[in-house]
C-alpha positions as CSV (number, residue, x, y, z in Angstrom):
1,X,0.0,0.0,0.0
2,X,1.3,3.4,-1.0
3,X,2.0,6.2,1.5
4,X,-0.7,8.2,0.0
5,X,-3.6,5.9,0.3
6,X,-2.0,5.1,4.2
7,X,-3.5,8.2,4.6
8,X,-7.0,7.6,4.4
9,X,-6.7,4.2,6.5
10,X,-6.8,3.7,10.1
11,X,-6.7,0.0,10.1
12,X,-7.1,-3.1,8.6
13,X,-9.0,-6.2,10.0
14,X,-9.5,-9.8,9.5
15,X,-7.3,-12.6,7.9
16,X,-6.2,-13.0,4.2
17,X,-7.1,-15.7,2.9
18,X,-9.5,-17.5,0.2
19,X,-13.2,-16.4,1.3
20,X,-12.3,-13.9,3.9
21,X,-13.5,-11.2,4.8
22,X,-11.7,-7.9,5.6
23,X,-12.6,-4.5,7.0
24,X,-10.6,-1.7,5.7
25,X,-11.3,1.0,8.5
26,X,-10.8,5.0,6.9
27,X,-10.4,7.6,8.9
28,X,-12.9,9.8,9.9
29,X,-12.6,12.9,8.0
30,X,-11.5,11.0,4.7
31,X,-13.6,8.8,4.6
32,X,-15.6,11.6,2.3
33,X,-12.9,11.9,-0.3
34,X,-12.2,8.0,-0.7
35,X,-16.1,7.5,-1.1
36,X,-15.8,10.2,-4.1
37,X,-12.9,8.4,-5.5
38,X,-14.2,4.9,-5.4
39,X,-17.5,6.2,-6.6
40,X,-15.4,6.9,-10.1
41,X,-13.4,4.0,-10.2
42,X,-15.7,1.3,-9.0
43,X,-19.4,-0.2,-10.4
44,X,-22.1,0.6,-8.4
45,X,-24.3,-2.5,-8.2
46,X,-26.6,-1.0,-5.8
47,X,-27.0,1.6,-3.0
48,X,-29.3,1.3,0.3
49,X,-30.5,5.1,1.6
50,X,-27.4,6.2,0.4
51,X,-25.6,4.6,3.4
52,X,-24.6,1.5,1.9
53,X,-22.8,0.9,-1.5
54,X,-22.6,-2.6,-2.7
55,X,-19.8,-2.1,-5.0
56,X,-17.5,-4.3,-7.7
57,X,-13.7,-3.5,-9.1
58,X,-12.7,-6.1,-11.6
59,X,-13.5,-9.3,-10.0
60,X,-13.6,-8.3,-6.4
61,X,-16.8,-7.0,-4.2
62,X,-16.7,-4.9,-1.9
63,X,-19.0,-2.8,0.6
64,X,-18.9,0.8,1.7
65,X,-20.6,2.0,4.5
66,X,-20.9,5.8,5.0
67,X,-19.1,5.2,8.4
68,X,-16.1,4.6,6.9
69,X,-15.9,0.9,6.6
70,X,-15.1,-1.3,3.8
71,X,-15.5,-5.1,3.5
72,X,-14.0,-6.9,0.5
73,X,-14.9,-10.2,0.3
74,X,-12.9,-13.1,-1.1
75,X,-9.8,-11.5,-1.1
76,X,-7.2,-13.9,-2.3
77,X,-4.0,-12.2,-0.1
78,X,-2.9,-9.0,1.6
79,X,-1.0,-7.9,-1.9
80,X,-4.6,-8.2,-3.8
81,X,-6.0,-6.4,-1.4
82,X,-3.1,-3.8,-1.5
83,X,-3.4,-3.8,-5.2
84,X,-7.2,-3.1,-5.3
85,X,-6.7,-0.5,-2.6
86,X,-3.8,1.9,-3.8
87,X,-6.1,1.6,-7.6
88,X,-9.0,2.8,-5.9
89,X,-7.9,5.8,-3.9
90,X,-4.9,7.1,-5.8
């Protein structure tokens, strides 16, 4: 993960691994910006009061919540997940 995107995560959760699940924590006040971003980059498959965003990025889903919590689900390993990430929010 690049420096640049470090800067819109707080943490990362959960185990890499076939058909895990893991929480990409942002920070608080950027979790704004990366929601714009992703928005541009990734397909919208559907939205939920504008709250929840059930979203795809090539062959990988993933959920926002306007809290500022991702889940990606069936993330292969930690360098997928890096991948997906720094192309997302850079």
């Amino acid at each position: 993960m690049s420096s640049a995107v470090a800067d819109y995560i707080t943490r990362i959760e959960g185990t890499c691994g076939a058909g895990s699940d893991i929480v990409v924590v942002l920070k608080f006040d950027k979790k704004d910006q990366a929601l714009e971003k992703i928005l541009k980059k990734a397909t919208l498959k559907n939205t939920i009061a504008g709250v929840i965003y059930d979203l795809t990025y090539e062959q990988s889903s993933f959920r926002f919540y306007a809290s500022g919590k991702i889940i990606f689900r069936g993330v292969e390993n930690k360098q997928t997940l890096n991948r997906i990430i720094d192309a997302l929010l850079l």
